[in-house]
C-alpha positions as CSV (number, residue, x, y, z in Angstrom):
1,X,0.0,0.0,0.0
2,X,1.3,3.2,-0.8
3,X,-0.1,6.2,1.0
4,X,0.4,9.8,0.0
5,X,0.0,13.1,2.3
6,X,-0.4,16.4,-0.1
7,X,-0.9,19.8,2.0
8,X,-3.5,22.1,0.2
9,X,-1.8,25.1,-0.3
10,X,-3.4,28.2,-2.3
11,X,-6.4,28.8,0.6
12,X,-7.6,32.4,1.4
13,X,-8.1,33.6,4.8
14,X,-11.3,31.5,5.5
15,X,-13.9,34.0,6.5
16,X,-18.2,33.2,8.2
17,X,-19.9,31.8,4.9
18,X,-17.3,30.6,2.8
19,X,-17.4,27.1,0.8
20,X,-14.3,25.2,1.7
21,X,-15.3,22.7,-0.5
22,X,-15.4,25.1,-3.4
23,X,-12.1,27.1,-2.3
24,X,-10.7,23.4,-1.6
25,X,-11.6,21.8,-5.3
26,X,-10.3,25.2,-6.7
27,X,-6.5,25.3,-4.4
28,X,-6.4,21.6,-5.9
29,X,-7.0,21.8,-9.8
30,X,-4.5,25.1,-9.3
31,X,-2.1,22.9,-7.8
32,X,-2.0,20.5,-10.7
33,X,-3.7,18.1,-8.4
34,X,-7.3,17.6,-8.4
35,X,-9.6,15.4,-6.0
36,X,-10.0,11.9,-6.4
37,X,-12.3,9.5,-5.6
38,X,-11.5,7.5,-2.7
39,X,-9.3,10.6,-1.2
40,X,-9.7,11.5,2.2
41,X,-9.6,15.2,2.6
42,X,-8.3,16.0,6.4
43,X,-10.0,19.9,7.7
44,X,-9.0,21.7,10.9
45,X,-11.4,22.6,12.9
46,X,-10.0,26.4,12.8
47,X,-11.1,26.7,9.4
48,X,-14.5,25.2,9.7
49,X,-15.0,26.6,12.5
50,X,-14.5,30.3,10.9
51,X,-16.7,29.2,7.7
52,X,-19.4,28.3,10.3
53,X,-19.4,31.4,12.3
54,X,-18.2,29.9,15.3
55,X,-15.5,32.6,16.8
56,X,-16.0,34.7,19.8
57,X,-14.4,38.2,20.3
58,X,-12.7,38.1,23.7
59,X,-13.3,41.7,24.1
60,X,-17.0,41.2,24.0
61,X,-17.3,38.5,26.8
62,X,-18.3,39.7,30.2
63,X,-16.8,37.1,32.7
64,X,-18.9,35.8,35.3
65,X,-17.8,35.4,38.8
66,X,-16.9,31.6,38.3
67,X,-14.8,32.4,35.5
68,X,-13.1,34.8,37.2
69,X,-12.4,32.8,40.4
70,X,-11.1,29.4,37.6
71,X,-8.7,32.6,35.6
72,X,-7.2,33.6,39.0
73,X,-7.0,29.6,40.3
74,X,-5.3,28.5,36.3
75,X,-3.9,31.6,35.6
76,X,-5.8,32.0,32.2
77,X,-7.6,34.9,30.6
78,X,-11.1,35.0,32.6
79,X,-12.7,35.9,29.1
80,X,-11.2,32.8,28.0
81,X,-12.3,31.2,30.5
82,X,-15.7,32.1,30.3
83,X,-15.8,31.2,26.9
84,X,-14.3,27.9,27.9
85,X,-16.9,27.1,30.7
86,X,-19.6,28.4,28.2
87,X,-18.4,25.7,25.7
88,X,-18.5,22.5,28.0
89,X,-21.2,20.4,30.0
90,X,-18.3,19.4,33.0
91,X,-15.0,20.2,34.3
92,X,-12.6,17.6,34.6
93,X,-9.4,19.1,35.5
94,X,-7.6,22.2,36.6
95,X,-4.0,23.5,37.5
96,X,-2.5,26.0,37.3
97,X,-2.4,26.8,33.1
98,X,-4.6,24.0,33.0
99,X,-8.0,23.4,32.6
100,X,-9.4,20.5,31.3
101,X,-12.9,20.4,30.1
102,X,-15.5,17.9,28.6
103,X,-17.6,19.5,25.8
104,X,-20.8,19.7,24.9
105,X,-20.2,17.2,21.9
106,X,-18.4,15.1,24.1
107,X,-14.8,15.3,24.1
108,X,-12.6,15.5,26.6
109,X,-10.0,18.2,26.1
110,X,-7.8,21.2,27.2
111,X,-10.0,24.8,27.1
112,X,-13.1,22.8,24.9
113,X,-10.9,22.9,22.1
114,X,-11.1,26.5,22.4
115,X,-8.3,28.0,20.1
116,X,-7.0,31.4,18.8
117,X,-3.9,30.0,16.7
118,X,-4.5,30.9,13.1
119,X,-7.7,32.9,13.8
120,X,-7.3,36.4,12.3
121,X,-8.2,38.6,15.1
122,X,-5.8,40.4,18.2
123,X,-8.7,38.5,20.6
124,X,-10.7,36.3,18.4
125,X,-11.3,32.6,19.4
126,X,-12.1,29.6,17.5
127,X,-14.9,27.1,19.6
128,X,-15.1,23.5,18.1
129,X,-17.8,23.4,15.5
130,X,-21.0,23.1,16.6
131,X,-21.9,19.6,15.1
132,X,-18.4,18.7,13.8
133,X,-19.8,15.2,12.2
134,X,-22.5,17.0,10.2
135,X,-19.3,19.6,9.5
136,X,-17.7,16.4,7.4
137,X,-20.7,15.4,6.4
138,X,-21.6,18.3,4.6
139,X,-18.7,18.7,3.3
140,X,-18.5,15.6,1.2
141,X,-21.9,16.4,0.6
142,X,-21.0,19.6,-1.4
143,X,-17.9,17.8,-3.0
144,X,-20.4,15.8,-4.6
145,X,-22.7,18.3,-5.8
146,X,-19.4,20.1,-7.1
147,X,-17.7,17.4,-8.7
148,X,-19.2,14.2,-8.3
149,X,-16.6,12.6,-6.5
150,X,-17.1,10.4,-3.1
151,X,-14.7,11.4,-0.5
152,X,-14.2,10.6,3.2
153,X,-13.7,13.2,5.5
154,X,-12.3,14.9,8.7
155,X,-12.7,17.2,10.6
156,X,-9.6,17.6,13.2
157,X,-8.2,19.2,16.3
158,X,-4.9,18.7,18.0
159,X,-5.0,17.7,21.5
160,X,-3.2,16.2,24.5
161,X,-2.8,12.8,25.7
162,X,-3.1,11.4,29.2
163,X,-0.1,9.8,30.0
164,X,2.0,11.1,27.0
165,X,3.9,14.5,26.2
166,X,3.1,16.7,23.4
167,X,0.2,16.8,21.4
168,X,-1.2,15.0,18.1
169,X,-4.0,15.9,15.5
170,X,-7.3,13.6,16.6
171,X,-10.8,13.2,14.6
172,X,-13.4,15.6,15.9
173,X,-15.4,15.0,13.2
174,X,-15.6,12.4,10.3
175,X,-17.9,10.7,7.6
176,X,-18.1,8.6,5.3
177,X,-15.9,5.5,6.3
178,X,-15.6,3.7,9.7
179,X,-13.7,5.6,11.9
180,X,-12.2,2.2,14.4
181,X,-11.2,-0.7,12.5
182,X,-12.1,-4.1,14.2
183,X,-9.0,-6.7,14.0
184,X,-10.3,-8.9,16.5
185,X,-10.7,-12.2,14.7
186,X,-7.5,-12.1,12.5
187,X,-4.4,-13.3,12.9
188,X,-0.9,-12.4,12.9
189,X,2.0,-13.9,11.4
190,X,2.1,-16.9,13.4
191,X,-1.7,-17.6,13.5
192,X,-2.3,-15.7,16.9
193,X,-6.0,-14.9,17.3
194,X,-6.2,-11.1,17.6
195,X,-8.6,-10.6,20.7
196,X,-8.5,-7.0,21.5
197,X,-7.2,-4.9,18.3
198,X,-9.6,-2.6,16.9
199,X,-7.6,0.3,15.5
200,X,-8.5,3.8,15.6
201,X,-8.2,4.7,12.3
202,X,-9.4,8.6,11.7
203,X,-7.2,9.3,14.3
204,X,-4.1,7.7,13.1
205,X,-5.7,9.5,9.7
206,X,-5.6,12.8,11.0
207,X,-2.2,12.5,12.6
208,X,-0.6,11.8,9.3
209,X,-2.8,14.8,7.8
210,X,-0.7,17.0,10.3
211,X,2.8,16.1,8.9
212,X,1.5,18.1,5.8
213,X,-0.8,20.9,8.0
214,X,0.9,23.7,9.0
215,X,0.6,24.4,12.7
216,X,2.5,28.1,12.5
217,X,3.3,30.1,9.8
218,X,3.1,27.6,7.2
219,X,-0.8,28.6,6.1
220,X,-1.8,25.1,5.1
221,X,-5.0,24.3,7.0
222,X,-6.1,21.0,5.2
223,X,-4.8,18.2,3.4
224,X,-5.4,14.9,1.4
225,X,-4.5,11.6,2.5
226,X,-4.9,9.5,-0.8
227,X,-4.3,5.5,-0.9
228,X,-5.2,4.6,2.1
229,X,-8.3,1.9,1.6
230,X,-10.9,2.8,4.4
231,X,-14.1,1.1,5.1
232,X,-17.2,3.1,3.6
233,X,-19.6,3.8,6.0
234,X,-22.5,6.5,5.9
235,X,-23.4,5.7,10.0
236,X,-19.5,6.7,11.5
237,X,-19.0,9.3,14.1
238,X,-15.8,10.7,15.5
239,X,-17.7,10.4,18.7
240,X,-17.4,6.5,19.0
241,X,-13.8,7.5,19.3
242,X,-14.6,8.8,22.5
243,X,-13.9,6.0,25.7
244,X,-17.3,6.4,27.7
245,X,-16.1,7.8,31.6
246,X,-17.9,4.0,32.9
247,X,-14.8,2.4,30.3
248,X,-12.2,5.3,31.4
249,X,-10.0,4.6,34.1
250,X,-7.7,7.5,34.1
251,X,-10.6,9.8,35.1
């Protein structure tokens, strides 16, 4: 199997009502690269996030006095904060510079995935989209209508990892193939049963997507994985990626 990453380069500034998948098709066919079928096209959240209209002005946001208490406990902007608390259903967390929260879609992450890296703005904020599933969705959706090609998607985030230093890109959204890969009932190389191997595979997905997404300065906000042979599926959610808290014993 051979697997290819290609950065999209060529992207405006994404501003509230823009058509990635139009501005996406477009950077492509300029690069001398178009969209295939099969391709899975890898989105961070920043950007669909902006196109959705999901950004907050810091300098609008009136903290309350729980937020304020949690800023001077963590050490964080209490407008951040607030924004932060706003954003999730429970708190799991806290130190100082840290606050880790569970959102209201579920995941379980630092400052709800709040983020103001690449987010044109001195105090603008980027919240996880609202529906980040339906994000992808819609997305293929639109590819379809524009060029009649089937695509998988993802929509991704980079976050921490218990146990682990650094961070790596994870699947916040997805459609259009399964997003865990059951092994159990194969066998290795020697004829071992697999028992417990179900691999998460929009994960590992958008990991490799952020080898080619620039993180800084490098303006590349999406990118194609193409090769890779995923398992259709019109059902998937990035949320059965999720460990339920009865399952999760680091809690």
């Amino acid at each position: 199997m051979r697997i290819e990453i290609i950065g999209i380069e060529g992207l405006p500034i994404i501003e509230e009502g823009d058509d990635l998948a139009a501005l996406i098709l477009e950077a492509l066919n300029s690069q001398g690269n178009p969209l295939r079928n099969g391709d899975v096209v890898v989105l961070s959240h920043v950007i669909v996030s902006r196109a959705e209209g999901r950004t907050v002005d810091l300098s609008s946001v009136e903290p309350s006095e729980i937020a304020l208490r949690y800023a001077e406990f963590t050490g964080k902007d209490p407008r951040l904060v607030e924004v932060v608390l706003s954003d999730s259903r429970a708190i799991r967390r806290m130190a100082p510079g840290v606050l880790i929260t569970e959102t209201w879609q579920g995941f379980v992450c630092a400052n709800s995935g709040v983020d103001k890296s690449n987010v044109p703005g001195e105090e603008v904020v980027a919240l996880l989209p609202e529906d980040p599933d339906g994000s992808a969705r819609a997305f293929r959706d639109r590819v379809r209508e524009l060029a009649g090609i089937e695509v998988a998607a993802i929509v991704c985030d980079t976050h921490g990892r218990g146990h682990r230093d650094g961070e790596v890109n994870v699947a916040v959204g997805a459609s259009g193939f399964n997003v865990i890969r059951d092994r159990r009932g194969e066998h290795d190389l020697f004829g071992y049963e697999l028992k417990v191997k179900r691999t998460a595979v929009a994960d590992e997905l958008a990991a490799a997507a952020e080898l080619a997404i620039g993180q800084a300065d490098e303006g590349i906000p999406a990118a194609i994985i193409r090769g890779y042979a995923y398992e259709p599926s019109e059902s998937a959610s990035a949320l059965e990626l999720v460990r339920p808290r009865g399952m999760d014993l680091f809690i």
